[in-house]
C-alpha positions as CSV (number, residue, x, y, z in Angstrom):
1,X,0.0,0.0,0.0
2,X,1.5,3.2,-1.0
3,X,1.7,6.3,1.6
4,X,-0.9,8.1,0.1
5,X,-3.3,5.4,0.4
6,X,-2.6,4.3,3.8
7,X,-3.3,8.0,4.9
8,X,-7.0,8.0,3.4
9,X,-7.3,4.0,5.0
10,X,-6.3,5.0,8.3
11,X,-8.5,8.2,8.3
12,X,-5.5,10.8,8.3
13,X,-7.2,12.4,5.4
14,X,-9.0,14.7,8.0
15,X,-5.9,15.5,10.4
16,X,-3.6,16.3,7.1
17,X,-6.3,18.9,5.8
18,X,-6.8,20.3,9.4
19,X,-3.0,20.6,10.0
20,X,-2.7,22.3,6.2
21,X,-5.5,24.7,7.1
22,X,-3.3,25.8,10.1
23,X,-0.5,26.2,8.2
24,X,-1.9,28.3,5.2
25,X,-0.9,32.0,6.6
26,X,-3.4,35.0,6.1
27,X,-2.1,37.3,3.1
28,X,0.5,36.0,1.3
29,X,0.0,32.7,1.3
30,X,2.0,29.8,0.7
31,X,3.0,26.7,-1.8
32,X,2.6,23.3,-1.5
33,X,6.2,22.8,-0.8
34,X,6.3,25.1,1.6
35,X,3.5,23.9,3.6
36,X,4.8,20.1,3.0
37,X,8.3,21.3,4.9
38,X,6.3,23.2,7.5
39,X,4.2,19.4,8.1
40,X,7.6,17.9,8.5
41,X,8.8,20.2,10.8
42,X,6.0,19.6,13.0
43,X,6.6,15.6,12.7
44,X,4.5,15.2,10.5
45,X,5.3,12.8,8.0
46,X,3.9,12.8,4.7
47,X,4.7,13.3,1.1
48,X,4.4,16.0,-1.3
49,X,2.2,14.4,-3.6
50,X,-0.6,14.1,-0.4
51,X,-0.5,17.8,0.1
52,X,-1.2,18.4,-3.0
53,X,-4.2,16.2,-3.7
54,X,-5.5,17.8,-0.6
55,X,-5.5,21.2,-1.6
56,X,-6.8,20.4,-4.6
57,X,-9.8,18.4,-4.1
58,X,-10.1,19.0,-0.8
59,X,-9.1,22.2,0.5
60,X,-9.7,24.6,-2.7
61,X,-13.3,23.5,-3.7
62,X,-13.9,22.4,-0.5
63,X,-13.1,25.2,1.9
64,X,-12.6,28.3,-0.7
65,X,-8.6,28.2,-0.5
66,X,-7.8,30.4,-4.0
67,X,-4.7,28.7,-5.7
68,X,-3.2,31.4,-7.5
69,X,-1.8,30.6,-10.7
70,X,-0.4,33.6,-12.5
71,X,3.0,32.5,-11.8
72,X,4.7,29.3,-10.8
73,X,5.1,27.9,-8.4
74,X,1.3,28.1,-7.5
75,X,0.6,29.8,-4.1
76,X,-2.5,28.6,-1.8
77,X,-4.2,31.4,-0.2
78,X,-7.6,32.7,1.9
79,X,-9.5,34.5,0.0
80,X,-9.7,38.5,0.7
81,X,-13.8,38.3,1.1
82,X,-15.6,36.1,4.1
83,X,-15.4,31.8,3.4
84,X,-19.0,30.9,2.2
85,X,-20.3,27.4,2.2
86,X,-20.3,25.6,-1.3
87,X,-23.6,25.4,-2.7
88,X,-23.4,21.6,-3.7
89,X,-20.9,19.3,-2.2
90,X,-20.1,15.5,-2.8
91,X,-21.3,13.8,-0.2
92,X,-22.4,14.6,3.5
93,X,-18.6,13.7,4.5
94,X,-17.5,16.5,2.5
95,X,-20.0,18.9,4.6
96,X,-18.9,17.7,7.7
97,X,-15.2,17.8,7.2
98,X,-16.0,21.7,6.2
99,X,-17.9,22.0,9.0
100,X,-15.1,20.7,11.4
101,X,-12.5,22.7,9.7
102,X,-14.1,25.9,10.2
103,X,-15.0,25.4,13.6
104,X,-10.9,23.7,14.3
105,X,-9.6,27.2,12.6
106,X,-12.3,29.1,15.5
107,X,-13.5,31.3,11.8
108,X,-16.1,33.2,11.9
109,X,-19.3,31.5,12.2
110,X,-21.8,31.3,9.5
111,X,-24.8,28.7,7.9
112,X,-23.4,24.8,7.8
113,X,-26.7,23.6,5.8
114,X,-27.4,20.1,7.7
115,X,-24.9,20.7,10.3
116,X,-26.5,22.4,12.9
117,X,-25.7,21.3,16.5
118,X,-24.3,18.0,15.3
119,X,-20.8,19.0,15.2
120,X,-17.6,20.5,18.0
121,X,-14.6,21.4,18.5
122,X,-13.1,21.0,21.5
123,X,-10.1,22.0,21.3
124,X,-7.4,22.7,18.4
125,X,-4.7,20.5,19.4
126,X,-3.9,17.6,17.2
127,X,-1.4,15.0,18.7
128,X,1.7,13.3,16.6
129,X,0.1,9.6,17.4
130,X,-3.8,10.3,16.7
131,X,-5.6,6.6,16.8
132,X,-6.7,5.1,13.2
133,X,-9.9,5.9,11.8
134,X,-11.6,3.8,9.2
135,X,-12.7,6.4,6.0
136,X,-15.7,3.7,5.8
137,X,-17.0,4.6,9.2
138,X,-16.6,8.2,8.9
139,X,-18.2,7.9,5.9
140,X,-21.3,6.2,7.0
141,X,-21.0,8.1,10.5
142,X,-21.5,11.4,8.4
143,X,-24.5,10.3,6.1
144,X,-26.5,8.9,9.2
145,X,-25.8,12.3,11.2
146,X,-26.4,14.2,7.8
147,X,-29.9,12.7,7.2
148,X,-31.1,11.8,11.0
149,X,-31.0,7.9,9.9
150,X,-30.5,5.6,13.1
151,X,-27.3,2.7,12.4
152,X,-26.4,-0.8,13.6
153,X,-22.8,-1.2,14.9
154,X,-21.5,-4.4,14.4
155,X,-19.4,-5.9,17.0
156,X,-16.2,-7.7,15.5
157,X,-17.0,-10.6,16.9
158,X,-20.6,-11.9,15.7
159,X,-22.2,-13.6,17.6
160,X,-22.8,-10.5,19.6
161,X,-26.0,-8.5,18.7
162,X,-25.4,-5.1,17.2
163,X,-25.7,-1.6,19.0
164,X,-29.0,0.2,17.7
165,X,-27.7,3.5,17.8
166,X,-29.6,7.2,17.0
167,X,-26.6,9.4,16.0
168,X,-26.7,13.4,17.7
169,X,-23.0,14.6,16.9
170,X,-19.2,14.5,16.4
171,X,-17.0,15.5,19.0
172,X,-13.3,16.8,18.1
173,X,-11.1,16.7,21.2
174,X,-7.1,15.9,20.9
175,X,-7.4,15.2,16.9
176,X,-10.0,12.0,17.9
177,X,-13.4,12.1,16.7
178,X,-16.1,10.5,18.7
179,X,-20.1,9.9,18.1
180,X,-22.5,10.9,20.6
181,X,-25.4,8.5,20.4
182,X,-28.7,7.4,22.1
183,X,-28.7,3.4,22.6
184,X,-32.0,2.0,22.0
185,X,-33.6,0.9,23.2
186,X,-33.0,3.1,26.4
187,X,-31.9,5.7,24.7
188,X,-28.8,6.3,26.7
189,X,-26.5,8.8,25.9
190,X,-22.9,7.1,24.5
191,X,-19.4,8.8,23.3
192,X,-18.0,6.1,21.0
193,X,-14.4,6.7,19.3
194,X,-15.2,6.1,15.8
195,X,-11.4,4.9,15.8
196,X,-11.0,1.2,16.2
197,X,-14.9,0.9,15.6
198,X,-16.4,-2.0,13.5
199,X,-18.8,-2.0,10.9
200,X,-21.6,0.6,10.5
201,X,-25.0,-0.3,8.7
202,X,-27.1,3.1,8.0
203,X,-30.8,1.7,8.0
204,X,-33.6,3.1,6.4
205,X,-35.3,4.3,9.9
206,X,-35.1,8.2,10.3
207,X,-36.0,9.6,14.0
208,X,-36.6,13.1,15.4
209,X,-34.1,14.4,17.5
210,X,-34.5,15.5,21.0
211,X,-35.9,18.8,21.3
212,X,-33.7,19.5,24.2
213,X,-30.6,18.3,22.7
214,X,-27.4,20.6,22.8
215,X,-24.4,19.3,22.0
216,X,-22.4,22.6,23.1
217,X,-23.9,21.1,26.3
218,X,-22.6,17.3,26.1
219,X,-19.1,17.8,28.1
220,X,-20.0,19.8,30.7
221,X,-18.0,17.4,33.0
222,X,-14.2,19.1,33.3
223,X,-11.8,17.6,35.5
224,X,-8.6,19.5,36.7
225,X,-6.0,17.7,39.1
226,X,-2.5,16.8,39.9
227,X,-0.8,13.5,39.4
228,X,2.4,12.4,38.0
229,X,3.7,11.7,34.7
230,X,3.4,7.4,35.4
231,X,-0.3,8.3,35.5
232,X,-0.7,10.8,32.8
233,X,1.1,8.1,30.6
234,X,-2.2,5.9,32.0
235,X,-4.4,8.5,31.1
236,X,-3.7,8.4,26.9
237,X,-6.1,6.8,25.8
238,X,-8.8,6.4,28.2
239,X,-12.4,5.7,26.9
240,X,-13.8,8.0,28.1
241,X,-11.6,10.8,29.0
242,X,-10.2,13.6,26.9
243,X,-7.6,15.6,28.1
244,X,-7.8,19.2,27.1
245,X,-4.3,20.5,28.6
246,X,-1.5,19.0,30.6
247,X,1.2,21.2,32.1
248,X,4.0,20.6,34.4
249,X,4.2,22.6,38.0
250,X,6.2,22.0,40.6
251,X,3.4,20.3,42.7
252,X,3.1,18.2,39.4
253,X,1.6,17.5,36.2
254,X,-1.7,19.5,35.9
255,X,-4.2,18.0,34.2
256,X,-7.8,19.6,32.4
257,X,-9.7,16.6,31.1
258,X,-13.4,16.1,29.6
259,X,-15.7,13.4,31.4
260,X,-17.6,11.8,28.8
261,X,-18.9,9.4,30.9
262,X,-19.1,10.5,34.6
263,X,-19.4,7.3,36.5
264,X,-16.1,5.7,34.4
265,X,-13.7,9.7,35.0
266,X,-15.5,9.0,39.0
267,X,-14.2,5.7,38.8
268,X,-11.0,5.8,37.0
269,X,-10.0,8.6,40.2
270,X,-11.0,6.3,42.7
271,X,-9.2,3.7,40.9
272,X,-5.8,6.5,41.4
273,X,-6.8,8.0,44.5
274,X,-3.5,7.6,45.9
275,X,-1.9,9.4,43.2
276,X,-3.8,12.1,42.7
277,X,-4.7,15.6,44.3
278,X,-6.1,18.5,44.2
279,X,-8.9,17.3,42.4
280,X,-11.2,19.8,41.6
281,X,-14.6,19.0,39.1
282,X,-15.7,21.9,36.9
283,X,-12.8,24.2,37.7
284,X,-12.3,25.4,33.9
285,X,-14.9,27.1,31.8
286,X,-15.6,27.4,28.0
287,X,-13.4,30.8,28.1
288,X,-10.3,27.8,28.0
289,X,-11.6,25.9,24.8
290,X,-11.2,26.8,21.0
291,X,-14.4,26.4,20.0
């Protein structure tokens, strides 16, 4: 498998156009080499060619880069007037990976037809080791959220019954993308990393979604506390915990994390009581996210 295909089979499609984004500065712009050295000097590793196919039928049509083409080589820009939604896209992927980018860049906010509510950023970080995403999943993830459709999720193994699922949102947090979901047939509210996940079947049943529903509302469970880096190196990784920042003071490392699941972030500090303090729930507001 060559490079550029095992980027778009391990789902680092999306991180490579996020991290170009970044890159591109206002006003004078900058080529595809020169954004390629500036990936690699952020460690990220990935070939010219891959930049360029992004920017091309990705970022320009997709996100209203301008390639300028009066002289070589070509230069990638913003345009001078406000970023407007494209009127027709390919698929409801396409939409949401606009959607994402916009919000990841924190541009101004306008229309994101379809989108509304069922997308966040929580922060703008994007690790070097991000977890392998399947394109397939985010692919039918993205037309179930796009048209309200509920999905089966296949367990690997098969003799296990599949999780009826009613699709609300994608959360970005730490370059990971995970689906908030109601189980049926509870209806229980779920965060499930859509890396590692199995195979998605988008049925034919549509559903309304909750009135109440706010998904600027869904992490409203921030943890901030000390520990040490043994348990930090623990803390990579967890289910359902999402660390937002993690900075080193002299009564330790300091930790800010999302509780997607209170009972498993309650029981995961019990679990480390003895190694951590000064735990405080809450203790950072929205005013500390790049939303």
């Amino acid at each position: 498998m060559g490079r550029d295909q095992e980027h778009d089979a391990r789902g680092g499609r999306l991180r490579l156009a996020l991290e170009i984004l970044r890159w591109i500065p206002h006003g004078q712009g900058a080529t595809a080499r020169e954004l390629h050295a500036r990936l690699r000097a952020a460690a990220i590793d990935t070939s010219l060619r891959t930049v360029q196919r992004i920017l091309h039928e990705d970022l320009v049509p997709l996100c209203g880069i301008v390639c300028t083409q009066d002289k070589m080589p070509f230069r990638y820009v913003w345009p001078a007037q406000e970023i407007t939604w494209p009127q027709t896209l390919q698929s409801p992927q396409d939409s949401m990976l606009v959607a994402i980018a916009r919000a990841h860049l924190a541009l101004p906010v306008t229309s994101a037809p379809g989108w509304d509510n069922k997308h966040r950023v929580l922060d703008a970080t994007v690790p070097p080791n991000v977890a392998r995403m399947s394109e397939t999943v985010l692919h039918a993830v993205s037309t179930a959220l796009y048209h309200d459709r509920e999905i089966l999720l296949h367990a690997d193994d098969s003799a296990l019954a599949p999780l009826h699922l009613r699709p609300l949102g994608l959360l970005l947090c730490q370059g990971q993308l995970d689906l908030v979901a109601l189980v049926l047939p509870e209806e229980t509210l779920r965060y499930l990393p859509l890396a590692g996940m199995g195979r998605i079947e988008v049925t034919a049943r549509t559903f309304q979604r909750p009135a109440d529903f706010d998904l600027a509302q869904a992490m409203q469970t921030r943890l901030r506390f000390h520990t040490s880096k043994a348990v930090v190196a623990q803390l990579q990784g967890h289910p359902q915990l999402r660390t937002h920042s993690i900075t080193e003071h002299v009564q330790g490392m300091e930790v800010c994390a999302y509780a997607m699941d209170e009972a498993a972030a309650q029981a995961w500090l019990h679990r480390h009581k003895d190694d951590i303090w000064n735990v405080d729930k809450n203790a950072w507001n929205e005013d500390d996210e790049r939303t």
